[in-house]
C-alpha positions as CSV (number, residue, x, y, z in Angstrom):
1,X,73.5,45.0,61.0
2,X,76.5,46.6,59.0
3,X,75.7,48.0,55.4
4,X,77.3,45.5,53.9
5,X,75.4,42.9,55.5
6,X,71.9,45.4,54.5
7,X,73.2,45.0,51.0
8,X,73.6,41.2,50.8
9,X,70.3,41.1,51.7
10,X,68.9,43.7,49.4
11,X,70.8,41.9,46.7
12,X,69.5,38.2,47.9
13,X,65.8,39.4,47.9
14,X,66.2,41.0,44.4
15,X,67.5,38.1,43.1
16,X,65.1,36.1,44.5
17,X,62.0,38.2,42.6
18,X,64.0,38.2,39.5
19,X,64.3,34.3,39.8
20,X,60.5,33.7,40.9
21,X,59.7,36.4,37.6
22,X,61.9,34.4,35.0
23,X,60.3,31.2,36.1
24,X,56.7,32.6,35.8
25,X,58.0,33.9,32.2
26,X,59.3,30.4,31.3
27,X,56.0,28.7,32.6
28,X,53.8,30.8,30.7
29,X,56.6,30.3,27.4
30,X,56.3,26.3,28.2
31,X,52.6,26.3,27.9
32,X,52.5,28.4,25.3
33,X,54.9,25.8,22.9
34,X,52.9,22.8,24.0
35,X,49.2,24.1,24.1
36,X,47.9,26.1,21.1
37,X,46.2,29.6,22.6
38,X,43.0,29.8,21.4
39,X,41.0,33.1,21.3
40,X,37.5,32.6,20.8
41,X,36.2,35.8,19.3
42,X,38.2,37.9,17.3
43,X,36.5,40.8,14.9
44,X,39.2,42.1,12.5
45,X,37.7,40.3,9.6
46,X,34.2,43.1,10.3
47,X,37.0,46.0,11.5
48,X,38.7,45.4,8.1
49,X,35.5,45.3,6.1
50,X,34.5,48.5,8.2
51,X,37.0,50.9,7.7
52,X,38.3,49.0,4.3
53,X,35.3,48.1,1.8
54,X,36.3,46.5,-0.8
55,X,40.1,47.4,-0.7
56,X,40.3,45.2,3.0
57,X,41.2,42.3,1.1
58,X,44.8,43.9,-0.2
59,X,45.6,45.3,3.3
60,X,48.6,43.6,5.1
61,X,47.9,42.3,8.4
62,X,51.9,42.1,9.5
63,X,51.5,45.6,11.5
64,X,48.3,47.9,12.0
65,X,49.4,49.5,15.0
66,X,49.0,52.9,15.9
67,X,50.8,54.5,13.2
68,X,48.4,53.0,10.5
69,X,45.2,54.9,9.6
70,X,43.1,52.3,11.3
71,X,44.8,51.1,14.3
72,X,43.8,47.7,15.3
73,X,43.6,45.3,18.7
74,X,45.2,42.7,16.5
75,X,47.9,42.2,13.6
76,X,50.2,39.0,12.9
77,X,53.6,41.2,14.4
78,X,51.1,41.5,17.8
79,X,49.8,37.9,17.8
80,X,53.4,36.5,17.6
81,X,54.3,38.7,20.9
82,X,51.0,36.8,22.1
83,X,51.6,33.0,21.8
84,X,48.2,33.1,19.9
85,X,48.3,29.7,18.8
86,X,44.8,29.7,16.9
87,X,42.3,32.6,16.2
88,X,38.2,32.1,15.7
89,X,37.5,34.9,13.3
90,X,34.2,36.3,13.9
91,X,32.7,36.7,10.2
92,X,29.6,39.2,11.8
93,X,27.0,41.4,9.4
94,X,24.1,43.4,10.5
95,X,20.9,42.0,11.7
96,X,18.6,44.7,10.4
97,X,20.1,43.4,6.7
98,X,17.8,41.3,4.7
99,X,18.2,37.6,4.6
100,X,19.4,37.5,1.0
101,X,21.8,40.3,2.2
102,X,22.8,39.0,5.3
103,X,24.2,35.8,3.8
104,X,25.8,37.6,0.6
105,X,27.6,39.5,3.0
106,X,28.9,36.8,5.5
107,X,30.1,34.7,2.1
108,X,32.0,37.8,1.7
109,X,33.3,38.0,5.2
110,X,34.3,34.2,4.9
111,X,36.2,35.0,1.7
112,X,37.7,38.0,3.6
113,X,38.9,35.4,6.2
114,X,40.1,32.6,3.7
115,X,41.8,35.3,1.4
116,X,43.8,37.2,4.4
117,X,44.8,33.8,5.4
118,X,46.3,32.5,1.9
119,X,48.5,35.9,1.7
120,X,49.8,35.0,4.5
121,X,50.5,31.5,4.4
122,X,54.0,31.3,6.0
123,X,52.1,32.6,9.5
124,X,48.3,31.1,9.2
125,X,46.8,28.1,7.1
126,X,43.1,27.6,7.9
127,X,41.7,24.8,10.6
128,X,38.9,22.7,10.6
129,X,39.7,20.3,13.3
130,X,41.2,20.0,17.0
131,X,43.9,17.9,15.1
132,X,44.5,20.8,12.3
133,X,44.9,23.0,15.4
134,X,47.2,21.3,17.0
135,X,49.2,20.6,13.4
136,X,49.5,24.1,12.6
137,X,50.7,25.5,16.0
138,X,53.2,22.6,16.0
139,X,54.6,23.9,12.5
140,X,54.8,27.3,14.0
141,X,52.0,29.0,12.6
142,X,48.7,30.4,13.8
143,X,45.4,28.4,13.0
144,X,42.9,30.4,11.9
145,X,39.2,29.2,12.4
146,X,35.7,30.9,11.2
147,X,33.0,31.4,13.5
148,X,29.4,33.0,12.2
149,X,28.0,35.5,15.2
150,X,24.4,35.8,14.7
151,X,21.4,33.1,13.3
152,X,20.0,35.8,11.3
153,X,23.2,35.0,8.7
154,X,21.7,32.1,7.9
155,X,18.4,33.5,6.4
156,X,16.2,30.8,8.0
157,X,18.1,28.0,6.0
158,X,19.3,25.0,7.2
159,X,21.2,24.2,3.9
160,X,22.6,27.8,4.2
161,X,24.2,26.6,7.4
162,X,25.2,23.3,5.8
163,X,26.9,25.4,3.1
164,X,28.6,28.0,5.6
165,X,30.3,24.7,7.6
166,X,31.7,23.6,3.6
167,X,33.1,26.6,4.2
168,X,35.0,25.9,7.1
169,X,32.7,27.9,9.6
170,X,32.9,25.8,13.2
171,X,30.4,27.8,15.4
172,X,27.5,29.7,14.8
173,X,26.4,32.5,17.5
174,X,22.2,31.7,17.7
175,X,21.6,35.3,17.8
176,X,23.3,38.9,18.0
177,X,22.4,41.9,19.5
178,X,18.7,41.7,18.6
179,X,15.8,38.7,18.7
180,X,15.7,37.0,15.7
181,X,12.7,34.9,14.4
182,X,13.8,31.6,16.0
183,X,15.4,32.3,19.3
184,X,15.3,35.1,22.0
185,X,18.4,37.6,22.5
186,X,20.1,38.9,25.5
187,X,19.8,42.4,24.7
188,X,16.2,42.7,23.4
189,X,13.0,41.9,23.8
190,X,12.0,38.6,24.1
191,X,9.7,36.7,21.7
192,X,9.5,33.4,21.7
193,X,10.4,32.3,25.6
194,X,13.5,31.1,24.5
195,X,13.4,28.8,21.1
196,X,11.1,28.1,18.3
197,X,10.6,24.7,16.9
198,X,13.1,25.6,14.4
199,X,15.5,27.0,16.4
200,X,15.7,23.6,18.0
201,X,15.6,22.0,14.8
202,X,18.3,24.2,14.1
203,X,20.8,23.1,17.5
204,X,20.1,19.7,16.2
205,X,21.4,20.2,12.7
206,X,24.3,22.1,13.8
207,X,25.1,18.6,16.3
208,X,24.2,16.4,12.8
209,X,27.1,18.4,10.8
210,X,29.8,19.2,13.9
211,X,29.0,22.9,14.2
212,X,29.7,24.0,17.7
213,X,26.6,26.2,19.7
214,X,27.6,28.8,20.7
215,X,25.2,31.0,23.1
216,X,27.0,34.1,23.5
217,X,24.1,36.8,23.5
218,X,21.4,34.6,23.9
219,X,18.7,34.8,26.8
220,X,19.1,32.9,29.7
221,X,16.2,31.2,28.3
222,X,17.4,30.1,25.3
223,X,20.6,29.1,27.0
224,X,18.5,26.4,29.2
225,X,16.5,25.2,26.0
226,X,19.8,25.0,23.8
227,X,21.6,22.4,26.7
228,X,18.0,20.6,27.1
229,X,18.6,19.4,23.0
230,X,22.1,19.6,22.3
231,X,23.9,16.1,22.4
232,X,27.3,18.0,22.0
233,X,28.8,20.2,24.4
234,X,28.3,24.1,23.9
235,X,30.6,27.2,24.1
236,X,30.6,30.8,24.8
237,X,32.2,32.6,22.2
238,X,33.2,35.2,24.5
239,X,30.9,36.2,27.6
240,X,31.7,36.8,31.6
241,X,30.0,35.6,34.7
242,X,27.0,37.4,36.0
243,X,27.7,36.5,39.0
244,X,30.7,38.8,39.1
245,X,28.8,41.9,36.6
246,X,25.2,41.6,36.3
247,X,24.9,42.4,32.5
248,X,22.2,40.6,29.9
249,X,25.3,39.7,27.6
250,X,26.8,37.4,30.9
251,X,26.5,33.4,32.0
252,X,23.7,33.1,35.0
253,X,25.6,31.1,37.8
254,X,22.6,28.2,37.6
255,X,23.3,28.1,33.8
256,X,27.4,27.8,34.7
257,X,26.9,24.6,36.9
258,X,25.0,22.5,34.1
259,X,28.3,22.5,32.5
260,X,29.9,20.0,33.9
261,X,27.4,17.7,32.6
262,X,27.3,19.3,29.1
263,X,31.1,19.5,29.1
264,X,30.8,23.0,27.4
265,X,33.0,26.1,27.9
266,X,32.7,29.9,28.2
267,X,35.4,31.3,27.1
268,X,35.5,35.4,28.9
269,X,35.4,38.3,27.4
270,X,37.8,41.4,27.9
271,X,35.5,44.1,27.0
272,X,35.0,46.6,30.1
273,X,31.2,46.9,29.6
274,X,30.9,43.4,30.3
275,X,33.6,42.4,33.0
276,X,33.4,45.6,35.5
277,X,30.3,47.1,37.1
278,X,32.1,50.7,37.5
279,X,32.2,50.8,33.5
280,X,29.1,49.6,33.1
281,X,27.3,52.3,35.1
282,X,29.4,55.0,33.8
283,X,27.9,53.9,30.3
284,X,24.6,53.9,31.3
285,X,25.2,57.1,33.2
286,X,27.0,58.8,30.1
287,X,24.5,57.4,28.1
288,X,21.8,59.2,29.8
289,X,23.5,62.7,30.4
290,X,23.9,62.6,26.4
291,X,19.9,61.9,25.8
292,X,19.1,65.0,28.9
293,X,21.7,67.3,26.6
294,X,20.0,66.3,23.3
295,X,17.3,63.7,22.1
296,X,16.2,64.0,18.6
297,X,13.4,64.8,17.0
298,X,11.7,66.4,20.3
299,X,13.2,66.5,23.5
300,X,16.8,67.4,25.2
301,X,18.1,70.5,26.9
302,X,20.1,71.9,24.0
303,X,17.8,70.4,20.8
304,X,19.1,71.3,17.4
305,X,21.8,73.1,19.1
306,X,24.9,70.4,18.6
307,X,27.7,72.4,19.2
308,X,26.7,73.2,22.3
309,X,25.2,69.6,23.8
310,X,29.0,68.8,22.7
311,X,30.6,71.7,24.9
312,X,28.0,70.6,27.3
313,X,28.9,66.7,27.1
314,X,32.3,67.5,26.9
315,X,31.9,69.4,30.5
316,X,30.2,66.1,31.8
317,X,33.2,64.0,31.0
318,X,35.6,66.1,32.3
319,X,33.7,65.7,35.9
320,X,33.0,62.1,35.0
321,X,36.3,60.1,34.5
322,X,35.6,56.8,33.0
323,X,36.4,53.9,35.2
324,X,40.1,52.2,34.8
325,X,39.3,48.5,33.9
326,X,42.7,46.2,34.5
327,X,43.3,42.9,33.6
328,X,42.2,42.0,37.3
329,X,38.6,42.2,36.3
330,X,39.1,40.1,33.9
331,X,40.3,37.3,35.7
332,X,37.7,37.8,38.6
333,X,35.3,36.7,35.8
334,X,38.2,33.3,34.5
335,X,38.0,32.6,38.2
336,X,34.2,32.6,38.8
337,X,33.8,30.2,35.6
338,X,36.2,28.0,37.3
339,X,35.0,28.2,40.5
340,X,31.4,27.3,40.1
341,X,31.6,25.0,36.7
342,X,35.2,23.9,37.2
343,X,38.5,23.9,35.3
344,X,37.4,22.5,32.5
345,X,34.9,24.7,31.7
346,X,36.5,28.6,31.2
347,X,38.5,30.0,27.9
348,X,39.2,33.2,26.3
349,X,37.6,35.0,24.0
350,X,38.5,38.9,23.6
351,X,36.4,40.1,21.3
352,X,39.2,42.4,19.7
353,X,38.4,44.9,17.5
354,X,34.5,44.5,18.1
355,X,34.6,46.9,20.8
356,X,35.6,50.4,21.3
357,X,37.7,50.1,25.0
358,X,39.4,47.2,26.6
359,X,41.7,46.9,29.9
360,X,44.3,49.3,30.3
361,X,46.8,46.0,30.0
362,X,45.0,44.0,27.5
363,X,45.0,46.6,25.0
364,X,45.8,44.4,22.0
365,X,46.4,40.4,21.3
366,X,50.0,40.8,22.2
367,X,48.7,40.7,26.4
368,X,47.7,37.4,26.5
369,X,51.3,36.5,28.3
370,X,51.3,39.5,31.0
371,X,47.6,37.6,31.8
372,X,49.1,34.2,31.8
373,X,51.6,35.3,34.2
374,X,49.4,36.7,36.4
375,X,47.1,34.2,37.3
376,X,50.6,31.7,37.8
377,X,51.8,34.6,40.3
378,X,47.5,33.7,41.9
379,X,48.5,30.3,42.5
380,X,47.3,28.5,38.8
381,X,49.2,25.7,37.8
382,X,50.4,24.8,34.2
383,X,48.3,22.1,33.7
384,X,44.8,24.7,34.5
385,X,46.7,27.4,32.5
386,X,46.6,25.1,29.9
387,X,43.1,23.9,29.8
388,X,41.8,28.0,29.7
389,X,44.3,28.5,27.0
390,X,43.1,25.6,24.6
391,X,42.4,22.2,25.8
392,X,39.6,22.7,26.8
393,X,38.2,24.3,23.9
394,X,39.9,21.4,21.4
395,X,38.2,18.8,23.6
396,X,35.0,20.9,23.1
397,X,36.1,20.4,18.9
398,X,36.7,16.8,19.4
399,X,33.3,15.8,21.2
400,X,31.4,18.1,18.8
401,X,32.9,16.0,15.6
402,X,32.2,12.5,17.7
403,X,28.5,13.4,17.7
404,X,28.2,14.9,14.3
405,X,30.1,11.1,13.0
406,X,28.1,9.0,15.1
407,X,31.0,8.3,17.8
408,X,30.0,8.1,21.5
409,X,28.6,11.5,23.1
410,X,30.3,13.2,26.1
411,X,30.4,11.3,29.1
């Protein structure tokens, strides 16, 4: 073969990869214009409230990269890179606050929301419906939708929770990190064996009104009792398979294939503790290096000595790289939901800026695209790219107001 032969081929092949990466682009650009993205869990409404007080509602949202004091996973400059088509703000508060205080400050969190939306009305206009959704993406502009992540914010009310969905709030997580007096969490203690009387009475009133159930953190227990009374379909606000990473906070696979007949979603998480095993341990392991170096009040190698179970800590991590978490493990957990409760049954749900680390490439709401692409280069069509992104979700909105006005349940 003569080089100029070698080089028509070179040039052939390279054209060839350039071709097949321009079409993946303008796939994942097509679905982006005609489905609406829809992320799940966002926290930047707690993140602003964190680092903020009562300043966050002044702070513009166009850029909080890293040059700003609090650098963000999200900002409106970053969703536009994203194609994020819609956005479920999580509006989260403590559960060790009081019930009067837990609702005062989740009315505040909702305002936070509603405010940051209004001051930015040429990019966002709040959404209360699968139609709204669809609206605002078609005008150009970013949906924004509330979600309420823990039962405890309602105080035991169930005209509390009437009065959050006035509000515009479209799911309610059942619980949070910690059991709560109605219904058993994932990453404490259980209580009850799943629900209470009212925590069914609650999943009922949240069908009557078209509130969406969502069952991110709960127990595998109260994930079996919620699908036995709900006569809408449920989501998962943002949770991975634990059939990929055996973690509390992830979907059981017998809980995945009642799905189909629920017509609910889970919609993954990004965050590393939750989507790779290799983090996970490290945690753990980390975790208990730092309670051998120093346990308060009593116990520890280097007790009431801080400086030193920090040098000492320090030494530990420096022998104990934390595990790279891609993208890749993120979809392992997209395909398992859609391998063992179909298609139209996964969606995403990052929960940026409630967590500390994500994936080395899905650092920020501007990734969604780079994961788009890659599961079209794993064979999805546009058509399933499209259902994770959002229809399946706004179907999940549609059936959800059908029961809560009477119409004709899911099929």
């Amino acid at each position: 073969m003569t080089s100029s032969h070698a080089l028509a081929i070179a040039a052939a092949l390279f054209a060839a990869v350039s071709f097949a990466a321009d079409n993946i682009d303008t796939r994942v650009q097509r679905v982006l214009d005609a489905t609406p993205l829809i992320d799940g869990h966002n926290d930047l409404p707690w993140a602003l409230d964190h680092h903020y007080g009562d300043t966050a509602r002044g702070i513009d949202i166009t850029d909080l990269g890293p040059a700003t004091p609090h650098p963000m996973h999200t900002d409106l400059d970053r969703m536009r890179r994203g194609g994020v088509g819609a956005q479920f703000w999580s509006v989260f508060v403590s559960n060790t606050l009081a019930p009067s205080e837990a609702i005062s400050h989740t009315l505040e969190q909702i305002d936070l929301v509603r405010v940051m939306t209004a001051r930015n009305a040429d990019a966002m206009e709040m959404a209360y419906s699968a139609t709204d959704v669809r609206r605002i993406h078609a005008d150009g502009r970013i949906a924004a939708l509330l979600g309420v992540e823990g039962g405890h914010q309602i105080g035991g009310s169930l005209a509390v929770l009437r009065q959050f969905h006035a509000l515009g709030v479209r799911y309610m997580t059942l619980t949070h990190a910690r059991t709560i007096d109605w219904a058993d969490s994932a990453t404490d203690d259980p209580r009850h064996g799943g629900l209470t009387p009212f925590g069914h009475e609650v999943i009922r009133e949240m069908n009557r009104i078209g509130m969406m159930v969502d069952l991110s953190h709960v127990s595998p227990q109260v994930m079996e009792q919620a699908l036995d009374t709900t006569a809408a379909p449920v989501i998962f606000s943002h949770s991975g398979a634990r059939g990929v990473v055996d973690h509390s906070r992830n979907v059981p696979d017998y809980i995945l294939r009642r799905l189909p007949a629920n017509g609910g979603v889970v919609m993954v998480v990004f965050y590393p503790g939750y989507v790779s095993a290799a983090y996970n341990e490290w945690v753990a392991a980390r975790a208990a290096e730092q309670a051998r170096l120093s346990s308060p009040p009593f116990s520890g190698l280097y007790i009431g000595q801080p400086e030193r179970a920090r040098e000492a800590l320090a030494a530990w991590d420096a022998t104990h790289p934390k595990p790279e978490v891609t993208l890749l493990d993120v979809i392992a957990h997209i395909e398992h939901v859609r391998d063992v409760a179909g298609i139209d049954h996964v969606g995403l749900g990052s929960d940026f800026d409630g967590v500390g680390d994500l994936p080395i490439d899905l650092a920020g709401v501007d990734a969604y695209p780079a994961l788009l692409a890659a599961l079209m280069r794993r064979g999805w069509s546009d058509e399933d790219v499209a259902k994770l992104t959002g229809e399946n979700l706004l179907r999940v909105m549609e059936q959800t107001r059908a029961v809560a006005s009477g119409g004709r349940p899911r099929q």
